[in-house]
C-alpha positions as CSV (number, residue, x, y, z in Angstrom):
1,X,16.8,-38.7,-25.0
2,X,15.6,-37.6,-28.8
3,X,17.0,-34.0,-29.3
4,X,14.1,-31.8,-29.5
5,X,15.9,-29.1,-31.9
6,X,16.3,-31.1,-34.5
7,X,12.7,-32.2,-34.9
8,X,11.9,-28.4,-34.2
9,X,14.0,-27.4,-36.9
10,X,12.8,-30.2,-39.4
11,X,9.1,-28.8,-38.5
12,X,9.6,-25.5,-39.1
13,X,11.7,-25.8,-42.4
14,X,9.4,-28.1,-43.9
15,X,5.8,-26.3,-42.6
16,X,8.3,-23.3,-43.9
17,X,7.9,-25.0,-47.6
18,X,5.0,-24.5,-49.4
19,X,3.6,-27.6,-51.3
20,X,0.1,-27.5,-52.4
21,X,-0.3,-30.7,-54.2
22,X,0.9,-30.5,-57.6
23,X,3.4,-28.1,-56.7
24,X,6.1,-30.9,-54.7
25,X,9.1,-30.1,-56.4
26,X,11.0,-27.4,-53.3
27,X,10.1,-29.7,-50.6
28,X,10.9,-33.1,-52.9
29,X,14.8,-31.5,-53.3
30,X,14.7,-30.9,-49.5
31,X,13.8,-34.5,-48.4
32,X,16.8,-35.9,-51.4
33,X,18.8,-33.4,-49.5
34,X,18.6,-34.9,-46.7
35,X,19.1,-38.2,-47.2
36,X,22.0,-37.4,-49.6
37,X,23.6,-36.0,-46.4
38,X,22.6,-38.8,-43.9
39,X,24.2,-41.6,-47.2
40,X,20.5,-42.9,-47.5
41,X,19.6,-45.2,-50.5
42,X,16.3,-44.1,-52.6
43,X,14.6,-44.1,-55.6
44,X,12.0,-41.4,-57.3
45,X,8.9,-42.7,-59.2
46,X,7.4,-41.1,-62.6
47,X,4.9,-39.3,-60.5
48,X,7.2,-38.0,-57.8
49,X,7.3,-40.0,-54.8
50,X,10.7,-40.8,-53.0
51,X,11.2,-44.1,-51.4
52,X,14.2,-44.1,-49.4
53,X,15.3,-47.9,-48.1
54,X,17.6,-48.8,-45.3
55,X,18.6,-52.9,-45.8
56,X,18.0,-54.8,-42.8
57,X,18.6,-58.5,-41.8
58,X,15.5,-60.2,-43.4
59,X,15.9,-58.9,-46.8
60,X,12.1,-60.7,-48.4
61,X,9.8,-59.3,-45.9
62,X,10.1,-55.5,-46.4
63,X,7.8,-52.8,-43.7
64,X,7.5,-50.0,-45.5
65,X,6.0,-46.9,-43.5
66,X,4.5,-43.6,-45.5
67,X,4.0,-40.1,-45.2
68,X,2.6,-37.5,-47.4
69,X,4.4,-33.9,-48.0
70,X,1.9,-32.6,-50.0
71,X,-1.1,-30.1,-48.3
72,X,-4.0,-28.7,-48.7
73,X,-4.1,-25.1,-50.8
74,X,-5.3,-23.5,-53.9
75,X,-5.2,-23.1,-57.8
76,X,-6.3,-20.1,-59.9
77,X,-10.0,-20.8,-61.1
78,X,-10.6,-17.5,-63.3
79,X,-9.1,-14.1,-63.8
80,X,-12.3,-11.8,-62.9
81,X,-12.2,-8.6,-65.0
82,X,-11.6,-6.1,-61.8
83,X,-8.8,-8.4,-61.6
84,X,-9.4,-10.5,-58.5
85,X,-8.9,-14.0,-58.8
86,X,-11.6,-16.3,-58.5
87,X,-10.1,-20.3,-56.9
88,X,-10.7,-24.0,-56.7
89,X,-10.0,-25.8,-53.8
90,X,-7.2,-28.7,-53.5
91,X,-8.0,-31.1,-50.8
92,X,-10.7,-30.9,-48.2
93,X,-11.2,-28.1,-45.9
94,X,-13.6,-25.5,-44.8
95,X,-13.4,-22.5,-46.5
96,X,-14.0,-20.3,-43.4
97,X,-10.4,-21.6,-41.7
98,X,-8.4,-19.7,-44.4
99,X,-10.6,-16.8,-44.7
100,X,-8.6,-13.4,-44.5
101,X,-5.5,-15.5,-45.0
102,X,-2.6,-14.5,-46.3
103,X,-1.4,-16.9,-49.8
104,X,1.2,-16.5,-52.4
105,X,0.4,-16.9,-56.4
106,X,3.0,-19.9,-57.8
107,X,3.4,-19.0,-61.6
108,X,4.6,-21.0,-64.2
109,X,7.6,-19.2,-65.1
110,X,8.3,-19.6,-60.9
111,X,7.1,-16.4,-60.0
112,X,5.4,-15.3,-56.7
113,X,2.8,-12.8,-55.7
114,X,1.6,-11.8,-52.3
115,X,-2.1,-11.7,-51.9
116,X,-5.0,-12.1,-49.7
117,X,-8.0,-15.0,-49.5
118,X,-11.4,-12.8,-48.6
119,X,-15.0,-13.0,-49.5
120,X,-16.4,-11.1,-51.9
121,X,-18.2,-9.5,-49.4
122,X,-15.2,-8.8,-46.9
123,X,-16.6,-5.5,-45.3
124,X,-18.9,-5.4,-42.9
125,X,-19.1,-1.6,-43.7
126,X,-20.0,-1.9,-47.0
127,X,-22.2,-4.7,-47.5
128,X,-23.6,-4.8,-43.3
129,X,-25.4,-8.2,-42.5
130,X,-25.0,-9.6,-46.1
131,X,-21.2,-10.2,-45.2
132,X,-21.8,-11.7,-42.1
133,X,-24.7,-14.0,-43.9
134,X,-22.6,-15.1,-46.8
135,X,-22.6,-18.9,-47.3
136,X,-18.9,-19.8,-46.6
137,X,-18.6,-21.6,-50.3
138,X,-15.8,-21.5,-52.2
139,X,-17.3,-19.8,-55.1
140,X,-17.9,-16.7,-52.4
141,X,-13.8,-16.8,-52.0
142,X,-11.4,-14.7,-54.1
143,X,-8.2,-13.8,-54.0
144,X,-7.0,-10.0,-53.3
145,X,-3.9,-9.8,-54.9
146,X,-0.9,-7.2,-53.6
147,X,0.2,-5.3,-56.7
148,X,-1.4,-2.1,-58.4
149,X,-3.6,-4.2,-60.3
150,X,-7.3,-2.4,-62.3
151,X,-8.2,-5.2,-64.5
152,X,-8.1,-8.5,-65.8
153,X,-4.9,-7.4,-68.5
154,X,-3.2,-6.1,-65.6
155,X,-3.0,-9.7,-63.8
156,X,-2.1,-11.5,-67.1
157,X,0.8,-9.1,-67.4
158,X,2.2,-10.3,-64.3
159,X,2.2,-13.8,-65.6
160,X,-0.5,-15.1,-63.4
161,X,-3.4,-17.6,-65.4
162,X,-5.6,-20.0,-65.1
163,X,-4.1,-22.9,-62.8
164,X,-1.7,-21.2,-61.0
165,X,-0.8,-22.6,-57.0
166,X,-1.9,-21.0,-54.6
167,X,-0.5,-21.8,-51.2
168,X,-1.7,-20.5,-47.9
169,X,0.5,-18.9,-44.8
170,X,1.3,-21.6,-42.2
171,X,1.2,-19.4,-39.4
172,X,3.7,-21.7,-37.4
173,X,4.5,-21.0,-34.0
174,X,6.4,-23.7,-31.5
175,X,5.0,-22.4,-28.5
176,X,7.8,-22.8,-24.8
177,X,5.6,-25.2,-23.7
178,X,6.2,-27.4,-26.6
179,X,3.0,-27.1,-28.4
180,X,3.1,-27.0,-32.4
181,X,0.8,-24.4,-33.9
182,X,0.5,-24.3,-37.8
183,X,-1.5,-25.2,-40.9
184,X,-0.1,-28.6,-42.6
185,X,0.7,-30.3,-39.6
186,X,-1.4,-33.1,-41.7
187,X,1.7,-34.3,-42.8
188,X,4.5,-32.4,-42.0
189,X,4.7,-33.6,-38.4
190,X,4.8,-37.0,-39.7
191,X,7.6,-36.3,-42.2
192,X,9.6,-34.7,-39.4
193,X,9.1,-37.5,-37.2
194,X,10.7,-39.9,-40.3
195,X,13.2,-37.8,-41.0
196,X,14.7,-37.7,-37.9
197,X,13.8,-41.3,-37.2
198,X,16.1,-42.1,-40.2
199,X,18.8,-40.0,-38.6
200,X,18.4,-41.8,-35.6
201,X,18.7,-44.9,-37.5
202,X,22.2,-43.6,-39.0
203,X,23.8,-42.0,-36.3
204,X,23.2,-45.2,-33.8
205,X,24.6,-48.2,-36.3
206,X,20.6,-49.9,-36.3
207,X,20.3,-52.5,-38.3
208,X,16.5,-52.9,-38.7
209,X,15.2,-56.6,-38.3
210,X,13.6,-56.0,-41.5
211,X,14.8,-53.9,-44.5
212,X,12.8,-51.0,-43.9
213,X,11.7,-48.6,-46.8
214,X,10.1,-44.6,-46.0
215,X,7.6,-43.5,-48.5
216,X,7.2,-39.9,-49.2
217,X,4.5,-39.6,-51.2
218,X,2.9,-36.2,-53.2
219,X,-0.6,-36.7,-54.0
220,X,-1.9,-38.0,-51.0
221,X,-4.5,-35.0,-50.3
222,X,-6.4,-36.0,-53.6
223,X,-6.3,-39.6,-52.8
224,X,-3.7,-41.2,-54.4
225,X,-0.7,-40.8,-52.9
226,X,0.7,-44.2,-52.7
227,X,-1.4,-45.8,-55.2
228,X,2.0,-46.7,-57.2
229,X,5.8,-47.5,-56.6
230,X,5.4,-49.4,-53.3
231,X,8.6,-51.6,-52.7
232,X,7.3,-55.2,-54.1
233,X,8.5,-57.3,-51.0
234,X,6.3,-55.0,-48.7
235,X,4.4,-57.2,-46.6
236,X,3.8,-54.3,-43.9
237,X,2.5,-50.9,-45.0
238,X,2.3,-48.5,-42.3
239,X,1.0,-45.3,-43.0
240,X,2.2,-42.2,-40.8
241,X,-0.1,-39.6,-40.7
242,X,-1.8,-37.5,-38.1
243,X,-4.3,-38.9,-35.3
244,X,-7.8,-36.6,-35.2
245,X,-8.4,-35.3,-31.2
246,X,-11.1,-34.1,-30.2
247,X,-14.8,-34.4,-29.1
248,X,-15.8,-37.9,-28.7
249,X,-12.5,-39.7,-30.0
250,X,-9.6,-41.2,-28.0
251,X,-6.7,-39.1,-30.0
252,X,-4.7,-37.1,-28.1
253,X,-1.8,-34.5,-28.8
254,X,0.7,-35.8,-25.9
255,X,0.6,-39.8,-27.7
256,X,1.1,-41.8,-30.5
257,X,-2.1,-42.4,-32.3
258,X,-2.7,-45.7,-33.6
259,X,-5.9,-45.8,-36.2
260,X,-8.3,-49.0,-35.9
261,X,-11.3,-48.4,-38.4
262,X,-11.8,-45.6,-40.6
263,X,-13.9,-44.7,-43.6
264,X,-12.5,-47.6,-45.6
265,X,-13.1,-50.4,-42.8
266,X,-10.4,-51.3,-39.8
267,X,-7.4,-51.8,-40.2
268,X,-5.1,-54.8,-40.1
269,X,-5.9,-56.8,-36.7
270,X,-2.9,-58.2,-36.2
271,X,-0.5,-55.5,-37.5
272,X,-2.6,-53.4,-34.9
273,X,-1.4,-55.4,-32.5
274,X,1.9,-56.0,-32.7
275,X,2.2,-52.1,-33.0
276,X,0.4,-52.0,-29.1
277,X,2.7,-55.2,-28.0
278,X,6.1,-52.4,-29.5
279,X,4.1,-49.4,-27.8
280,X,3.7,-51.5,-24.2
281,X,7.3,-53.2,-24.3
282,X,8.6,-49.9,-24.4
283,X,6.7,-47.7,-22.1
284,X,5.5,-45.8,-25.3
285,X,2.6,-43.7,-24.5
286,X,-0.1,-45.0,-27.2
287,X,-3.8,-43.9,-27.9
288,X,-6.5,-46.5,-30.2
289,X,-9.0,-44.6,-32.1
290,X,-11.5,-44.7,-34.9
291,X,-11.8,-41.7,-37.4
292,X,-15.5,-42.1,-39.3
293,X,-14.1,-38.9,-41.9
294,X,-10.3,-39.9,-43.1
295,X,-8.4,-41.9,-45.3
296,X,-5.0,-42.5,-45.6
297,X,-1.9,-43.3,-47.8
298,X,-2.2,-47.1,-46.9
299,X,-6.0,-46.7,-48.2
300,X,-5.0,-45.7,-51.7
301,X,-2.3,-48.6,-51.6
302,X,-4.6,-51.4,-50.8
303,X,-7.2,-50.1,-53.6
304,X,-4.4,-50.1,-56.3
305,X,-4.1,-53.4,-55.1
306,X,-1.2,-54.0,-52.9
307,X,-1.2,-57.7,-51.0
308,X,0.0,-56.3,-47.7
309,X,-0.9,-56.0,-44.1
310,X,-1.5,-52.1,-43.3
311,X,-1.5,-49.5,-40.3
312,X,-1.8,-45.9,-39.4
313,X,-0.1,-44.4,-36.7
314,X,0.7,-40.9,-36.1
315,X,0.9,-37.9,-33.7
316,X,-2.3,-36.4,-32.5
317,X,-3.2,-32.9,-34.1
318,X,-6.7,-31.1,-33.5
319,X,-8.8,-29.1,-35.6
320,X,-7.5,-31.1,-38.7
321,X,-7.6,-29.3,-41.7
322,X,-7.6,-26.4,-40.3
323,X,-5.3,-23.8,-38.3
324,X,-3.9,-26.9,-36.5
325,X,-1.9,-27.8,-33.2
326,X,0.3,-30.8,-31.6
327,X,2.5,-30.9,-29.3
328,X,6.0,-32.3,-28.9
329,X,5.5,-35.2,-26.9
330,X,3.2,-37.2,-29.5
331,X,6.0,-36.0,-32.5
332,X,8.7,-37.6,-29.8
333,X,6.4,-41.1,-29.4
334,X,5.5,-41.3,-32.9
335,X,9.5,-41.4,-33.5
336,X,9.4,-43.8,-30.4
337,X,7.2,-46.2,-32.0
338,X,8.9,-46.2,-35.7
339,X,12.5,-47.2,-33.8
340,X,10.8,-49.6,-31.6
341,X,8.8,-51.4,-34.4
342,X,12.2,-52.0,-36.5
343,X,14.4,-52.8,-34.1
């Protein structure tokens, strides 16, 4: 039996970090944390990414699985002159999901300023059907910031400019029937599930049939995550990332997700399968889907090149992108599937 707390309390510390892309340098000191603590083997690229490696007995073919710990979020676009803050998306997402959201303003000088996402028609008694009719476009967004703030000079005295992070309230909740409620599950879940796997690995003497490398990478939301710094004996890239329920697919959030096609093409045929052959031998509760809108980390790999068979797996979490939810059991399978697939 996994112990349930432990990948709680990964979730919730890490969906607890905020890390926009571009701004990866808190959560980046917790993962080297952690595997300074569990005596864990890794390196750091230019750009940020950590690869932490665990030798196994075949030492030339590497598998080397992925997961992203940047998210979605925000940067300061322009300083209006009433002194709202006009932003710029980072990542993909509809603008409606954080609407009336609370976010925090990352300064250079490591600052931090509470404020509000709203339209710049937020009340329905002012401005009547023309803030319900509003096009939900990003250039209708600002940012209400919490201080006694007049003017433009009043915002630039605080520090705050032009390309500042902004980072969005995750909202998490872990519900008693084990459901996981939060924005960023897209890829938190995923790093939770590795971290602990690791731990796993650790704590029971495994020694994997393969040396087996964990990629964290930090620009996977703009599309080039892993696009450098992959261990040159990979043959086996496995991306972990999350599954997409909901209507028409074959996801769910109680299994392991295994991606065949997506908007780049299928996947590997053969790594697919041997991933279903680990899933079935142990009684690993596994879904096959195709997601027509996604990419992944092992995308931007094979574009920058990499000569390796590639996979996603992951657990299930709906309304992607969004104000998202999973639940324990696909976290718990996901893990299931990493151990059985290196053992």
């Amino acid at each position: 039996m996994h112990n349930r707390n432990l990948i709680k309390k990964y979730l919730d510390e890490l969906l607890n970090i905020p890390s926009p892309t571009g701004y990866t340098g808190n959560i980046s000191k917790y993962i080297k944390n952690e595997l300074e603590d569990l005596k864990v083997d890794y390196k750091i690229s230019n750009k940020g990414i950590i690869v932490a490696t665990i030798d196994g007995i075949n030492k030339n073919e590497e598998i080397t699985f992925s997961a992203h710990i940047d998210t979605l979020g925000a940067m300061v676009k322009e300083i209006k002159p009433n002194g709202r803050l006009a932003v710029t998306q980072i990542g993909g997402y509809m603008m409606n999901t954080i609407e009336g959201e609370n976010c925090i303003i990352h300064t250079r000088d490591e600052k931090c300023y509470d404020g509000t996402l709203q339209t710049i028609r937020p009340s329905i008694h002012i401005h009547g059907n023309d803030a319900r009719e509003l096009p939900r476009d990003c250039k209708n967004y600002e940012v209400i910031i919490d201080e006694e703030i007049l003017s433009k000079e009043d915002v630039l005295k605080l520090g705050i400019d032009v390309g500042d992070i902004i980072s969005f309230d995750t909202r998490t909740k872990i519900t008693k029937s084990d459901f996981i409620k939060s924005r960023y599950l897209d890829d938190k879940a995923s790093v939770a599930a590795i971290l602990y796997a690791i731990k796993y690995i650790k704590l029971n003497n495994i020694k994997p049939k393969n040396t087996i490398n964990f990629l964290f990478s930090n620009y996977e939301e703009v599309g080039h995550g892993s696009s450098a710094f992959i261990p040159s004996k990979t043959t086996e890239f496995i991306a972990v990332d999350m599954g997409c329920p909901g209507e028409g697919q074959n996801s769910t959030e109680y299994d392991v997700c295994i991606c065949t096609k997506d908007s780049n093409g299928p996947y590997d045929y053969d790594l697919v399968n041997k991933l279903i052959n680990a899933c079935k031998s142990k009684s690993i509760n596994y879904k096959l889907d195709i997601y027509p809108n996604y990419g992944s980390d092992a995308t931007a790999a094979l574009k920058s090149g990499m000569d390796a068979r590639f996979a996603l797996i992951g657990p299930g979490v709906f309304s992607s992108h969004g104000y998202e939810r999973t639940h324990m059991k696909s976290i718990i399978e996901t893990i299931n599937l990493i151990i059985a697939y290196i053992s």
